[in-house]
BALOBA-1460 file (C-alpha; in Angstrom, 3 decimals):
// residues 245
<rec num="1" residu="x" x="-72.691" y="-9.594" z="-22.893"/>
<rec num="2" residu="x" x="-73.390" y="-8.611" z="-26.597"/>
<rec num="3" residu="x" x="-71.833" y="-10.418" z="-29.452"/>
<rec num="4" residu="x" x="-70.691" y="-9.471" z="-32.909"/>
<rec num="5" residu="x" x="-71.454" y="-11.997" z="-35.450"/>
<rec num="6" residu="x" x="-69.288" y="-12.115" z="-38.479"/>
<rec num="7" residu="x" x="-71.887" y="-14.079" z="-40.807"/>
<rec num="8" residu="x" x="-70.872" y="-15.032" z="-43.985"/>
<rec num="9" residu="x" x="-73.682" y="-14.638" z="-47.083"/>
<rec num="10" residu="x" x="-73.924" y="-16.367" z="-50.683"/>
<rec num="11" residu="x" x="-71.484" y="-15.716" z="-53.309"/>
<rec num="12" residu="x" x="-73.658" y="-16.995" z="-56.086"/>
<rec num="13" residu="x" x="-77.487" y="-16.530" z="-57.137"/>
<rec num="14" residu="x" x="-79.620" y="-18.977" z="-55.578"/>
<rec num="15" residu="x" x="-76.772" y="-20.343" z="-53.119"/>
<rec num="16" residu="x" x="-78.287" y="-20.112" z="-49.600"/>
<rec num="17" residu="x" x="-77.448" y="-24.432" z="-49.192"/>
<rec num="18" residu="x" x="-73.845" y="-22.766" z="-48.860"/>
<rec num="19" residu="x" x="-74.791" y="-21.265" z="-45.628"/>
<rec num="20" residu="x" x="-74.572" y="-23.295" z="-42.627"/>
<rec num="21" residu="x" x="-78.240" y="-24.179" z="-40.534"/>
<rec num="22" residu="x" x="-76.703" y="-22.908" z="-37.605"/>
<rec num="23" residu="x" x="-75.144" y="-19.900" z="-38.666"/>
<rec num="24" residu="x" x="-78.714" y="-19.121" z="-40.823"/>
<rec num="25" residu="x" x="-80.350" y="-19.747" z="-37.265"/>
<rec num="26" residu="x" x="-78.093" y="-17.102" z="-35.942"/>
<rec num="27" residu="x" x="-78.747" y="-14.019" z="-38.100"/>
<rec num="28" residu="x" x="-82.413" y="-15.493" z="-38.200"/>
<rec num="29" residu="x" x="-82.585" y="-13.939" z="-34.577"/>
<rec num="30" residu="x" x="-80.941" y="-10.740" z="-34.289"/>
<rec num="31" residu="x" x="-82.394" y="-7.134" z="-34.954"/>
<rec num="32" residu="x" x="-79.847" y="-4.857" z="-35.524"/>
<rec num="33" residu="x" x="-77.135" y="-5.935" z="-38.817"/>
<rec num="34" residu="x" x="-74.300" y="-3.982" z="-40.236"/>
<rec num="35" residu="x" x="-73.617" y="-4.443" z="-43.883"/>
<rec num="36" residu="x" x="-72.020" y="-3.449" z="-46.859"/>
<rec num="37" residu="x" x="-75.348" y="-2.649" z="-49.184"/>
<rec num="38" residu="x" x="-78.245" y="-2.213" z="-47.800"/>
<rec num="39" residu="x" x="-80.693" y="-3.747" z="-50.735"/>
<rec num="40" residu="x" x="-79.071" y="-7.123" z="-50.822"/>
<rec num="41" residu="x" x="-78.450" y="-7.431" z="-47.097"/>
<rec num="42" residu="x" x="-82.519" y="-7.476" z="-46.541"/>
<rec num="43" residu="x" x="-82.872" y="-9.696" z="-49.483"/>
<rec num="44" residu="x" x="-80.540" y="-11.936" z="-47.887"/>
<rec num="45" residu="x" x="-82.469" y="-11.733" z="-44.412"/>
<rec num="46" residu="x" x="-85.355" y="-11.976" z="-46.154"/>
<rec num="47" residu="x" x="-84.342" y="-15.426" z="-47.573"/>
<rec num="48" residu="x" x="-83.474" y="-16.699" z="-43.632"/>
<rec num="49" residu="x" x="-87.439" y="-16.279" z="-42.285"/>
<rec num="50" residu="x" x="-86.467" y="-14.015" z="-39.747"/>
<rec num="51" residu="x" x="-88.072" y="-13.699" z="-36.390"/>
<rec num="52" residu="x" x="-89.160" y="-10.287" z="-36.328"/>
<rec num="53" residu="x" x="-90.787" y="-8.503" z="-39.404"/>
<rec num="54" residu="x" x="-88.109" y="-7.420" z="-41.646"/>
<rec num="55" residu="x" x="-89.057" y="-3.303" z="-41.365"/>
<rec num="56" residu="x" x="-88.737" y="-3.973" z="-37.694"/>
<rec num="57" residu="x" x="-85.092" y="-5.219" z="-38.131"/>
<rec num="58" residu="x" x="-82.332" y="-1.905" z="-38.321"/>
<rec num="59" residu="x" x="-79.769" y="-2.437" z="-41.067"/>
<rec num="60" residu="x" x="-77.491" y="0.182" z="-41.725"/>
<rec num="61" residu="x" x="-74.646" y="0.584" z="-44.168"/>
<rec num="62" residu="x" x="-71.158" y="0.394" z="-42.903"/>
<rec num="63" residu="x" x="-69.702" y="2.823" z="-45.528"/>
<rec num="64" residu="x" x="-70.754" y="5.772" z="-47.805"/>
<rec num="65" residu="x" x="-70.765" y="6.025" z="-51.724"/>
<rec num="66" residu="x" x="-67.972" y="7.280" z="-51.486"/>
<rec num="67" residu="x" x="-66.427" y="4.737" z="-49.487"/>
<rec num="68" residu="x" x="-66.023" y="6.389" z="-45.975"/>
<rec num="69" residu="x" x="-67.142" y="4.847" z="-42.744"/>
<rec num="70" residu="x" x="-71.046" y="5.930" z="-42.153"/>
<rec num="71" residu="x" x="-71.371" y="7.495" z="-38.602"/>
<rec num="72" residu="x" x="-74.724" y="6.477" z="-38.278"/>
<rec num="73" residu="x" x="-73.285" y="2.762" z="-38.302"/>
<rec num="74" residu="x" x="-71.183" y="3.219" z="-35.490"/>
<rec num="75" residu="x" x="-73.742" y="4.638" z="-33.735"/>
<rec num="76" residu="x" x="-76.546" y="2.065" z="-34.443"/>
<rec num="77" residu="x" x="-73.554" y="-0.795" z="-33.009"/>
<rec num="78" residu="x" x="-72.803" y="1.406" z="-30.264"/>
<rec num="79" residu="x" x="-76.836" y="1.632" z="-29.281"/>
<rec num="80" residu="x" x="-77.148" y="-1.568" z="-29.904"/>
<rec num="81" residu="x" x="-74.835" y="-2.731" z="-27.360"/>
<rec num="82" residu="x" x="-75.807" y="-0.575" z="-25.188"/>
<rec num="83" residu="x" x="-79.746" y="-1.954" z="-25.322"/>
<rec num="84" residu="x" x="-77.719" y="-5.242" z="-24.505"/>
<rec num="85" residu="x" x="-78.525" y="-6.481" z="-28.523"/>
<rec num="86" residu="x" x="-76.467" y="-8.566" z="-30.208"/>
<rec num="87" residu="x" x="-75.510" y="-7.222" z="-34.104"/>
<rec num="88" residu="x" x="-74.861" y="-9.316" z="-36.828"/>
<rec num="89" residu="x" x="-71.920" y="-7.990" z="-39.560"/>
<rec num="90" residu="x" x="-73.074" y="-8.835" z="-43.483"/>
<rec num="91" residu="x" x="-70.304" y="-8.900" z="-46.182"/>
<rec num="92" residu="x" x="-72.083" y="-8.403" z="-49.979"/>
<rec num="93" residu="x" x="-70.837" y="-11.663" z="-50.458"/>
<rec num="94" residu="x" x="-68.812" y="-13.974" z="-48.380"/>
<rec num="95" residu="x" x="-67.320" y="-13.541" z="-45.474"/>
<rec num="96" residu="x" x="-67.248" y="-10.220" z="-43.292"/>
<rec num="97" residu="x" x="-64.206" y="-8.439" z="-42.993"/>
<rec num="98" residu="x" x="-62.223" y="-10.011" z="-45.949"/>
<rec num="99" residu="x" x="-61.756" y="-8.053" z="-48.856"/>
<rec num="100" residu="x" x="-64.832" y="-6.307" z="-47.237"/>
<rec num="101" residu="x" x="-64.882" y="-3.284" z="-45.379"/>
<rec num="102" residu="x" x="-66.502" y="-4.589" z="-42.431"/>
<rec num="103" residu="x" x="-62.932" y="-4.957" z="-40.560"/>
<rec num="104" residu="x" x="-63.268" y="-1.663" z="-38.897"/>
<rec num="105" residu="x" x="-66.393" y="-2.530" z="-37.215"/>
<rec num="106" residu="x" x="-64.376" y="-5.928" z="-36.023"/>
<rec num="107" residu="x" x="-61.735" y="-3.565" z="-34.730"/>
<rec num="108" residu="x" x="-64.089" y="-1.085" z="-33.250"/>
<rec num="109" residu="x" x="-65.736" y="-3.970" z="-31.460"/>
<rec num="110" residu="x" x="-62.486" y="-5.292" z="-29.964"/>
<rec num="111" residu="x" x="-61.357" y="-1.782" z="-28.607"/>
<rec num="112" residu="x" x="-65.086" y="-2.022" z="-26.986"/>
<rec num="113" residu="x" x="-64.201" y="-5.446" z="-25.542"/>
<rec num="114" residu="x" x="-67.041" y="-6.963" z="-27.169"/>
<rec num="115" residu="x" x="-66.973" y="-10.599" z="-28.051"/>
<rec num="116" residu="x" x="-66.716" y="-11.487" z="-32.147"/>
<rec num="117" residu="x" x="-67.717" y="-14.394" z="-33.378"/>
<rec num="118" residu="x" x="-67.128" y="-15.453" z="-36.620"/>
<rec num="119" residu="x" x="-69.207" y="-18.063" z="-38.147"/>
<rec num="120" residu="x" x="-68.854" y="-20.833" z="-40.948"/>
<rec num="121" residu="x" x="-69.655" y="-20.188" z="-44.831"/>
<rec num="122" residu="x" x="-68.377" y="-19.494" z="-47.970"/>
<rec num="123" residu="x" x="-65.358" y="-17.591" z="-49.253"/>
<rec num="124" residu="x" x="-64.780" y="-17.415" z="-52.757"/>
<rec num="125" residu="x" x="-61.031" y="-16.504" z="-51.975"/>
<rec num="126" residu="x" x="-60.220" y="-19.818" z="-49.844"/>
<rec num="127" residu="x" x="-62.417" y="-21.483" z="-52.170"/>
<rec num="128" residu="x" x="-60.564" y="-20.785" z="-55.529"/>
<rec num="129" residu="x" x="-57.234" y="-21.476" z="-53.639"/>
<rec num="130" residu="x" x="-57.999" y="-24.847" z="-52.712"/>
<rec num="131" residu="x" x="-59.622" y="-25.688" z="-56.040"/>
<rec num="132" residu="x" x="-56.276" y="-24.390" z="-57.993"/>
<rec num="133" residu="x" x="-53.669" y="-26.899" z="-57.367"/>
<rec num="134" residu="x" x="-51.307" y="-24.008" z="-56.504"/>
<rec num="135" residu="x" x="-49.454" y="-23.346" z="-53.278"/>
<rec num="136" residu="x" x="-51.841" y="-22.945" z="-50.676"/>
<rec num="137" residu="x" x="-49.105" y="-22.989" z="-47.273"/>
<rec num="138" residu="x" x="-48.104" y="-19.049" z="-48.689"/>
<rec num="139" residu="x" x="-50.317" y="-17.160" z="-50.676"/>
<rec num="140" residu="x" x="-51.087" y="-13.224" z="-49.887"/>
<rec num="141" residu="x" x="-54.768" y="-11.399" z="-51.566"/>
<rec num="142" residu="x" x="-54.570" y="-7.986" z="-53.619"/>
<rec num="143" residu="x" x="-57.787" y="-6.617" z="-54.063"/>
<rec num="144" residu="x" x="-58.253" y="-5.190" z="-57.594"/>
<rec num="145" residu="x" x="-55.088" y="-4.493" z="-60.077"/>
<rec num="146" residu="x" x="-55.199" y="-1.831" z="-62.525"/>
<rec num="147" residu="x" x="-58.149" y="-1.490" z="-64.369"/>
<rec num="148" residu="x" x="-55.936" y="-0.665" z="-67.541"/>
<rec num="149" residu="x" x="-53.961" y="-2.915" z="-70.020"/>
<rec num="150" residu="x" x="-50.208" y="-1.648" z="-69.902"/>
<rec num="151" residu="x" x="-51.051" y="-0.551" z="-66.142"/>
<rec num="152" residu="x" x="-52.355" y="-4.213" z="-65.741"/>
<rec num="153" residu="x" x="-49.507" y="-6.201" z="-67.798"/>
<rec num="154" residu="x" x="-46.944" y="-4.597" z="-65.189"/>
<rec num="155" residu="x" x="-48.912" y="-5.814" z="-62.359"/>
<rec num="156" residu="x" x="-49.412" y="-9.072" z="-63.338"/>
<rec num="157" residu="x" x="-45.507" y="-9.530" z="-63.948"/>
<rec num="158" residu="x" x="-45.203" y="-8.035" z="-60.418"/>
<rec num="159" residu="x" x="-47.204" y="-10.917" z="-59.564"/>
<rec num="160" residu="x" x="-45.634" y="-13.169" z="-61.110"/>
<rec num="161" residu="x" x="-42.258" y="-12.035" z="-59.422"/>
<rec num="162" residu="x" x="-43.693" y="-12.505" z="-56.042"/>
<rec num="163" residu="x" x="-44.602" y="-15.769" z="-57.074"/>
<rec num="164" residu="x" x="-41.497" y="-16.847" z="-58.056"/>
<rec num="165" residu="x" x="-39.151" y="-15.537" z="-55.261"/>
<rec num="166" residu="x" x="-41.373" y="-16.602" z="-52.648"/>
<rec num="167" residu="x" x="-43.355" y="-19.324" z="-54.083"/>
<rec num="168" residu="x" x="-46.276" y="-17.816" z="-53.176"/>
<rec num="169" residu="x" x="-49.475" y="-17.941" z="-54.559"/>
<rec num="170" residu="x" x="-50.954" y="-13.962" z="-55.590"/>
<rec num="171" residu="x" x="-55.132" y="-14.083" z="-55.876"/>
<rec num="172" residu="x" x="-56.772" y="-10.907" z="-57.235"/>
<rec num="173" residu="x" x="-60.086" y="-10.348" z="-57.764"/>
<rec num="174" residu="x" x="-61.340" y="-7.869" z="-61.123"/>
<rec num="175" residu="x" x="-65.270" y="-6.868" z="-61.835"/>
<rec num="176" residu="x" x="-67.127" y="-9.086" z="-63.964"/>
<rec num="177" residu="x" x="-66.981" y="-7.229" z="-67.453"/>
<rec num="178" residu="x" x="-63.371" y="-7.222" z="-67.452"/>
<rec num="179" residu="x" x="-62.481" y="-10.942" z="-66.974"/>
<rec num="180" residu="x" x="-61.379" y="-11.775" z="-70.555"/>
<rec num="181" residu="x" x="-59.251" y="-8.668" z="-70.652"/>
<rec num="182" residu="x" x="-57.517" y="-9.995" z="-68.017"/>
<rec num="183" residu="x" x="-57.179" y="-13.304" z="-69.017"/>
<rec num="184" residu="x" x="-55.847" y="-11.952" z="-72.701"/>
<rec num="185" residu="x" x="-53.307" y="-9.772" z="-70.708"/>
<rec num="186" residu="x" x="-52.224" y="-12.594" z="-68.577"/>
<rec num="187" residu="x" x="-51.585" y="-14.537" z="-71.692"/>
<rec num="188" residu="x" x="-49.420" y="-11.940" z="-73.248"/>
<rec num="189" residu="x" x="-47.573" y="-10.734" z="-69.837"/>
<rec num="190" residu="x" x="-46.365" y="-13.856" z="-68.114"/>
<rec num="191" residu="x" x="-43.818" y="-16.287" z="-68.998"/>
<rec num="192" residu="x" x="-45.157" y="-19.545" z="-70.230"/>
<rec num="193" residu="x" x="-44.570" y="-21.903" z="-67.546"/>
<rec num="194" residu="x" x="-46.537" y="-19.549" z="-65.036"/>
<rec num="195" residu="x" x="-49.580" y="-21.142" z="-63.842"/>
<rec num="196" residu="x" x="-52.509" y="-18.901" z="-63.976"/>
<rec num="197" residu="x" x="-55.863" y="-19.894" z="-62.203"/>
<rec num="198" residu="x" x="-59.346" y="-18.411" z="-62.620"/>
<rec num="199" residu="x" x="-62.827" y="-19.305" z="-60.704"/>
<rec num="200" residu="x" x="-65.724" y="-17.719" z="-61.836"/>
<rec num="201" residu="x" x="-69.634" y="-17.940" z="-60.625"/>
<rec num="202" residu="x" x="-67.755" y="-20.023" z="-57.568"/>
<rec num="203" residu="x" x="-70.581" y="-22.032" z="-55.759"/>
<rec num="204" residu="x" x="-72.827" y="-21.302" z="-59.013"/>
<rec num="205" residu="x" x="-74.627" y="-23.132" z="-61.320"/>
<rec num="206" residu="x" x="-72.144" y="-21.706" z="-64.020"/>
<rec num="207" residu="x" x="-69.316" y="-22.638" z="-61.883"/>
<rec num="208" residu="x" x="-65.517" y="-22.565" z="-64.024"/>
<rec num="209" residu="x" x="-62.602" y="-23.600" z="-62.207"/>
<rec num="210" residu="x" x="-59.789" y="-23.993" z="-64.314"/>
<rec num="211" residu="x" x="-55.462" y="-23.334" z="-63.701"/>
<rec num="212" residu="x" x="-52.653" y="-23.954" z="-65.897"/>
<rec num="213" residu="x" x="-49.623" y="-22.753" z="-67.182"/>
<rec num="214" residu="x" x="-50.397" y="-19.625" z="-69.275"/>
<rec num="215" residu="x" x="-48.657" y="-22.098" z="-72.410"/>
<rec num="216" residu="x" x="-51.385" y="-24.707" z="-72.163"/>
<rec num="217" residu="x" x="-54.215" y="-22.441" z="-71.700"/>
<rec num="218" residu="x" x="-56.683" y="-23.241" z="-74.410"/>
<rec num="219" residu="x" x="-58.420" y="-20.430" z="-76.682"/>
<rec num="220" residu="x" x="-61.560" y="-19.575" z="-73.796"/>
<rec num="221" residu="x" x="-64.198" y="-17.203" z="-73.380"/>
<rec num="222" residu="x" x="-64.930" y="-16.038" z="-69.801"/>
<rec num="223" residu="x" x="-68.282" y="-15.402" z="-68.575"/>
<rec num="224" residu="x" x="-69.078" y="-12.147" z="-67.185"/>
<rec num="225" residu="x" x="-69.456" y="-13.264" z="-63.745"/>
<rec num="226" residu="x" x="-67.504" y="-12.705" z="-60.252"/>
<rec num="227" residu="x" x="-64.014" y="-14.284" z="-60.221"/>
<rec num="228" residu="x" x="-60.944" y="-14.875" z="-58.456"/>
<rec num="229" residu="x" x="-57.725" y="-15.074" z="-60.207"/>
<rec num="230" residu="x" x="-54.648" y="-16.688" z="-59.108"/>
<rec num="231" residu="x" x="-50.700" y="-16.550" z="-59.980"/>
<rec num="232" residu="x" x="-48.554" y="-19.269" z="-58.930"/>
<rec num="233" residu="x" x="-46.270" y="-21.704" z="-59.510"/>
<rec num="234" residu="x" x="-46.602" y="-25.245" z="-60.725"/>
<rec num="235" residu="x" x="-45.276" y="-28.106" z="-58.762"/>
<rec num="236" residu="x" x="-42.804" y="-29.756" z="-60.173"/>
<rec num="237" residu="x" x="-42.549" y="-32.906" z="-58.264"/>
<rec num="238" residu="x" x="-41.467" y="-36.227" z="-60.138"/>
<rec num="239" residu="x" x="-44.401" y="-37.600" z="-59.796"/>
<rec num="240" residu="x" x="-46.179" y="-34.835" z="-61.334"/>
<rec num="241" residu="x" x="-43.541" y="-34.858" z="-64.454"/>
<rec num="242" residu="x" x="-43.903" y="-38.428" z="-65.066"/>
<rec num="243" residu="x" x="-48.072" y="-38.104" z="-64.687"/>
<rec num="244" residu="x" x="-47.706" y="-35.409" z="-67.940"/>
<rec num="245" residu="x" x="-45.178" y="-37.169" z="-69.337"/>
């Protein structure tokens, strides 16, 4: 029976140690992959030695420009299981299906009753959670906030409400160029004992974890490199108040 693998690709220049020999040995194999950009999926396969000559390999983009669901990649899944092939699903970066658009494709191939099969690698959103010291039993992902300032400040506050009533940790993710604006606007939105976490260039030999309370944040300049940001509370445990005290 055909399988769909979910395999996970870098999320920083140079990474390919972060992916796992037997999931590489995997998508090494297969001929038919479903991705998110065409360009950077080959270079990726490229990087793995594949079996077959890479313009013998199909890879077709899951969604348009404009961000709708490509036809021609449902069909080229739907052939492909039908030849008896198994397909391989490529995120840009990371793992398939999370803040990807490669979930319909998983969904597709359930209603099919195909067998998925997720494999092991990086994701910069489990990643930056575990590295931030903030509450990692509840924590929920938002995608992109508002691009603009005011639009940005609200949402950051609604963040920070979630936070609070829940004690939940909020991650968001926000395009390269406009890290420091967000980091300025989180300093001038949230109250000062809200901890606010950002991990750029995760993985990457320019790698900058760092979460505090927006009070103790120190004056910083952020790279303009992928990052995930994170809203949270601090714990407050005795032994953490007697550590800083």
């Amino acid at each position: 029976m055909p399988v769909l693998y979910l395999i996970p690709t870098p999320i920083a220049e140079e990474a390919l140690h972060t992916i796992p020999p037997y999931t590489q040995e995997i998508a090494r194999r297969l001929d038919v992959f479903l991705v998110e950009r065409a360009k950077t999926a080959r270079h990726f396969i490229k990087s793995l030695g594949p079996v077959k000559p890479l313009p013998e390999i199909r890879v077709e983009e899951i969604v348009s420009a404009s961000g709708e669901q490509r036809e021609e990649a449902v069909q080229a899944f739907r052939a492909a299981l039908q030849a008896g092939q198994d397909v391989g699903l490529l995120s840009e970066a990371g793992c398939p299906g999370v803040a990807d658009p490669g979930a319909e494709i998983v969904a597709l191939a359930h209603r099919l009753g195909v067998r998925v099969v997720p494999l092991v690698g990086p994701s910069s959103l489990l990643l930056a959670l575990m590295a931030s010291g903030l509450n990692g039993q509840r924590f929920a992902f938002h995608g992109y906030l508002s691009p603009k300032r005011p639009e940005l400040a609200r949402d950051l506050r609604r963040l920070e409400n979630l936070a609070r009533q829940h004690d939940q940790t909020q991650l968001f993710i926000e395009t390269p160029y406009r890290s420091q604006m967000v980091l300025d606007t989180a300093r001038e939105a949230l109250q000062p004992d809200t901890c606010f976490g950002v991990a750029q260039d995760l993985t990457g030999a320019a790698e900058m974890i760092r979460s505090l309370p927006i009070r103790d944040w120190p004056p910083t300049t952020l790279a303009k490199a992928p990052a995930v940001f994170l809203v949270g509370r601090i714990f407050n445990s005795p032994t953490l108040r007697s550590e800083k005290g």
